[in-house]
Structure formats: C-alpha cells, structure tokens
N, C-alpha and C positions, 0 to 999 in steps of 0.2 A: 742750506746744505752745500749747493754747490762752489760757494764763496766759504767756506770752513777745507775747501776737499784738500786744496797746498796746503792747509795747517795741519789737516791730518798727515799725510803722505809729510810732513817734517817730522811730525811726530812719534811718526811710526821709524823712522829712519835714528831718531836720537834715543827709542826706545833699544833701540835692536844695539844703537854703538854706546851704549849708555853713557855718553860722550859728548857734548857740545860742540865743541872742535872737531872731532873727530865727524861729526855729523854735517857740518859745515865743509869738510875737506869732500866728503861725497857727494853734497847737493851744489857745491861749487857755489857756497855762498859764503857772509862772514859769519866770525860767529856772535856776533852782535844781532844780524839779523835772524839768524835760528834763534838767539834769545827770547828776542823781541816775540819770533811769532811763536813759541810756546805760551809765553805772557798773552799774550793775546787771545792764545784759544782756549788757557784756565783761567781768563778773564770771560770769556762768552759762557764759556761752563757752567763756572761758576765754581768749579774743583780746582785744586791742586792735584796736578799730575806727577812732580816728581817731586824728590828731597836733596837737594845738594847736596854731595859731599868732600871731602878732600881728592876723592879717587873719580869723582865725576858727578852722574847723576844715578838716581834708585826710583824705580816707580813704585808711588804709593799704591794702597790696596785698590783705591779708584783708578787709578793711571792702571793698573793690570787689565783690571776691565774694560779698560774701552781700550788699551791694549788688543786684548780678546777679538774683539770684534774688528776694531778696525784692521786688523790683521787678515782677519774674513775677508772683508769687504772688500780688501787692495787685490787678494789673491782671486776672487770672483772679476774684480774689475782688467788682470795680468791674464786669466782664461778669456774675458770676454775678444781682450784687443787679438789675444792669438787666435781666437774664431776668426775675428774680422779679418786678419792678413790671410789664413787660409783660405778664405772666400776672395780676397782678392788676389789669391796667387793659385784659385780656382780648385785647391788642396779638399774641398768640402764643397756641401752645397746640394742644389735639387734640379733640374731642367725638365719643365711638363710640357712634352711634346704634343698635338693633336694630330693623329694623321689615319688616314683612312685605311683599310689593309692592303691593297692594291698599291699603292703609291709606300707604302712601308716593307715590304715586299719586293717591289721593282725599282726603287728609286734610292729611298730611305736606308736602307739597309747599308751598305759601302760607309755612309757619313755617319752613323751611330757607329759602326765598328774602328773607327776613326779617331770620333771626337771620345769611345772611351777609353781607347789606349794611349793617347794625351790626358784627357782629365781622369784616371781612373777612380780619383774620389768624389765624381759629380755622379751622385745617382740619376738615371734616366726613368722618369714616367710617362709609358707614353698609354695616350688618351687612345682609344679609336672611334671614329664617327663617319658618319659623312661631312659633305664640305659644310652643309648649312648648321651640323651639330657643331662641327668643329668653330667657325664663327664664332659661336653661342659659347662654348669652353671658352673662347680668348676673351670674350666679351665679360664674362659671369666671373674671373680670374680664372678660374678650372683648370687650362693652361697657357703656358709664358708665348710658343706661339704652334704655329698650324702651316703644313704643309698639306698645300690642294691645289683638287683641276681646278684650274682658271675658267673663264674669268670669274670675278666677283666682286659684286656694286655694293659697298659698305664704306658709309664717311670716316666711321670711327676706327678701320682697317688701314695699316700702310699694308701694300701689298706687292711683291717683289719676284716678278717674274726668272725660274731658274732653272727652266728646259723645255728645249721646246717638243711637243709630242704632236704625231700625226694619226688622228681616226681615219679608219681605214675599215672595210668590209672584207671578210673571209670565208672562206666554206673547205668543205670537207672533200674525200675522193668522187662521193658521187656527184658533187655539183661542177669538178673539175672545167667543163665542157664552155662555163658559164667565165672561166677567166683566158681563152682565148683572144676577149677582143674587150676595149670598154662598154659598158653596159647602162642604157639608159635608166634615170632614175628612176621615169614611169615603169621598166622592166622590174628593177629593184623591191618595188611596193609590188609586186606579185608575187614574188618570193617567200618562203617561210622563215621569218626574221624570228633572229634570238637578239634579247636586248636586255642590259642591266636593269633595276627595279627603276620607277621611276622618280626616285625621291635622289639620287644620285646624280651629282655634277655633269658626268661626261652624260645618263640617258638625255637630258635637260638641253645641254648643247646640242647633242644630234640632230633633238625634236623641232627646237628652236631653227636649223639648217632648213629641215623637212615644210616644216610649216612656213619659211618664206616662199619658199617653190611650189605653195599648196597640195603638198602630199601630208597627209594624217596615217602618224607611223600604227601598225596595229601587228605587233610580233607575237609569235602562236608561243614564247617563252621568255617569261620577265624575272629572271636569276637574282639574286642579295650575291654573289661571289662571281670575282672575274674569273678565277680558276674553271669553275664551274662553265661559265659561259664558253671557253675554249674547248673544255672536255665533251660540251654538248653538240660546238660545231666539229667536233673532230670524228666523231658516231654520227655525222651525219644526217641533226637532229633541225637543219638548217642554215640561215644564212646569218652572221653574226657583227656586229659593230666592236672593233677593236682595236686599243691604240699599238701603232704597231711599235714600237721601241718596247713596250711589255711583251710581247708575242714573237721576238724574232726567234727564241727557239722550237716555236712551233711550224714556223714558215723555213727556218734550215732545217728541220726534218725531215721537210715534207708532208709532216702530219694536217698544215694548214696551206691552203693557197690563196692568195691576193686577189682578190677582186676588183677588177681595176673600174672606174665610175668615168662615164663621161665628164661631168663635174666633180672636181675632185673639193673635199673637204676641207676647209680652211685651216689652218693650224692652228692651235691654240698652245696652253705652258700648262706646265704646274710653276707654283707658285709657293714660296714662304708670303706669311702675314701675319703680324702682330697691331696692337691696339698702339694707333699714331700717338696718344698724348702719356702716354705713359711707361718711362724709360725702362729698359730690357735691364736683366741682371745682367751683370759679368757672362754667368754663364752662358746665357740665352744669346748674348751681342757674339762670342764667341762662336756660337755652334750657327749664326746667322751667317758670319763671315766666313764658315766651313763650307758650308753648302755654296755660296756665291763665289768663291774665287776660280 
C-alpha cells in the first residue's frame, strides 16, 4: 500500500485534470512519466482506469470507484497533516498537568493563566494529588508532568528545581509573646502544633528535620488543606508549620506572626518533573520552559 500511495495521489490528480499533460504540468513531472505510472498501477490492479480520448482521458466505471475512495483517503490523509501542523504550531492539543492544590493555588496559577493566553487551543488537565500520587500520574502516563515540594528520590524522574521556598513556624495573637526572641526547638515541641496530614511532601520534610535533632513531632491538628491550617493558626488553635512565600498575606496583615527558631529550617524548592526517558510533547516542553525562565 504504501509503495502504490505516489500512484494514487497521480491518480487522483489526472483524474481531477482529466488530462495527462495537464497533470504532469501540476506534479511537475513529464508526461511520459504520469503515463508510465498510471500503466503501472492498472497493471497492479489489474483494471483499466481510464479511456483515451481525442479531448484527453474518461474514467471508466472502475476508475470512478476507486476514484471515490481514493478521493476519501487523500482528503483524511490532507486533515490528518493539518492536525499534525496544528500540534506543532501548538493550535490544538492536551497538557496533563499533576499538582497539588497548595502549590496550584500559590505558585501554579500566574503560569497556567499565561501559557493559556499563548496556546489558547491546548486544553489544560490538571491532575491533583500529592507529591507521591503525583510521581505515580507521570509514571502510569496519567499525566505529561508534576509540579511538587522537593525533594524527590526517583530514577525514572528528571526533576527541575524552580523556587525556592522557606518553612517557617507561625502563631496567632495569643501566642504573640512567643516571637519576641528565637525560640529553642526543645521550647517548640511543647507547643500546640498544627501540621499538614502526614502523607504530604512538606509534613515528611519537617519531620525528617525533627527527627535528626531527636524530637518526635506529635501536633494536637493534622489538616488535608493548607488554607485550613492558616485559618486554624489564625483562631488561635496553635502553633503551625508554614511555607512562608504562601502565607505572606497573612504575615502583611498581621493576621499571622513569624516565629523565629534558633535553628532556622533549611530551604528547600518546588520542583517541575517529568519521566527522564521519555520525550515531553510540544506542549509539555513549552509550558516546561514557561515555568523555568
């Protein structure tokens, strides 16, 4: 089939000029050789496709037939190529984003409102998880790639650090008294801690912090929502873990205040990551280079 496809595509081009010459002038070929490859492909046939005549050529009853079709077939094959250039002039298309609500929310947001008033015909799906579901989406295909808190130990992950964020501790009016001076972490673990669930990226790094300095965090509130967690230390429900580039309008309010730690928390990112061996679409490589510049 695909060694017949230039015999059709002449075909269909001497059917349409019902012309030899004339068909030859279009494909910029002679017209000896359009001859040839009609002979050629009512010799594979086994039909005769056209009838000579003084004024040119006529297609036989069989020649209309596969006329018919291959007429189909060219104009399926003329939609598919204009899919193809739409996808790579980003005109169409799908990008499965992974990302958590917190980091979609505080980070994510600006770069989707961005990348779709450039691609407005890439539809956006975005997954939500946590970091370890999200993994699991890039991994399973589910989606192209995953924005998450760092770090994260995965061979089969490139993983591309692209802000950097500081955890920080916060309390309410009544704990005020408590951010006059740094605060030792032994002081800290006496406190009534609020802390994200533990299946989530940043409770993991905290605890990970906690437990090389041999404290075992035990917080009287283990929240699924960062909202949540601010609203609880802001009523005064506790002492709370929070990155502060999310919370800065609750520390310009005044609603929140900074707790400052003898040892202060290491930094860490958030992070894009996609599956190393297997190449990003157009879209995905796009909205990769959105986020990083």
């Amino acid at each position: 089939m695909i060694g017949k496809l230039d015999l059709y595509r002449i075909f269909h081009v001497v059917s349409r000029n019902k012309s030899f010459s004339k068909a030859a002038e279009e494909l910029y070929m002679t017209q000896s050789a359009v001859s040839q490859s009609i002979s050629k492909l009512e010799k594979e046939l086994d039909i005769k496709l056209f009838n000579r005549t003084s004024k040119g050529v006529v297609l036989t009853s069989e020649g209309e037939l596969l006329h018919d079709h291959v007429d189909s077939a060219l104009s399926m094959i003329h939609v598919a190529e204009d899919k193809m250039l739409e996808f790579k002039t980003l005109k169409t298309g799908e990008l499965r984003i992974g990302v958590g609500d917190t980091i979609s929310r505080y980070f994510l947001l600006p770069y989707l409102e961005d990348f779709h008033a450039r691609y407005p015909g890439i539809k956006l799906n975005i997954i939500n998880g946590t970091t370890t579901e999200i993994c699991s989406f890039i991994k399973s295909g589910k989606a192209d790639v995953g924005i998450c808190n760092l770090p994260i130990q995965d061979e089969q992950l490139q993983v591309m650090p692209c802000k950097g964020i500081q955890d920080i501790f916060v309390c309410g009016e009544k704990y005020k008294k408590i951010t006059e001076k740094p605060i030792s972490l032994e002081f800290l673990m006496r406190l009534p801690l609020i802390f994200l669930e533990k299946k989530s990226n940043s409770r993991m790094y905290i605890e990970h912090f906690f437990e090389k300095r041999g404290y075992q965090v035990s917080p009287v509130f283990e929240l699924g929502s960062y909202d949540l967690v601010l609203e609880f230390t802001k009523i005064n429900l506790g002492i709370s873990c929070v990155i502060k580039e999310f919370s800065n309008d609750y520390l310009e309010r005044g609603d929140l205040y900074e707790v400052m730690l003898e040892e202060q928390i290491p930094k860490r990112s958030i992070g894009i990551c996609y599956l190393k061996n297997v190449p990003l679409s157009r879209a995905a490589r796009k909205f990769v280079e959105s986020v990083n510049r």
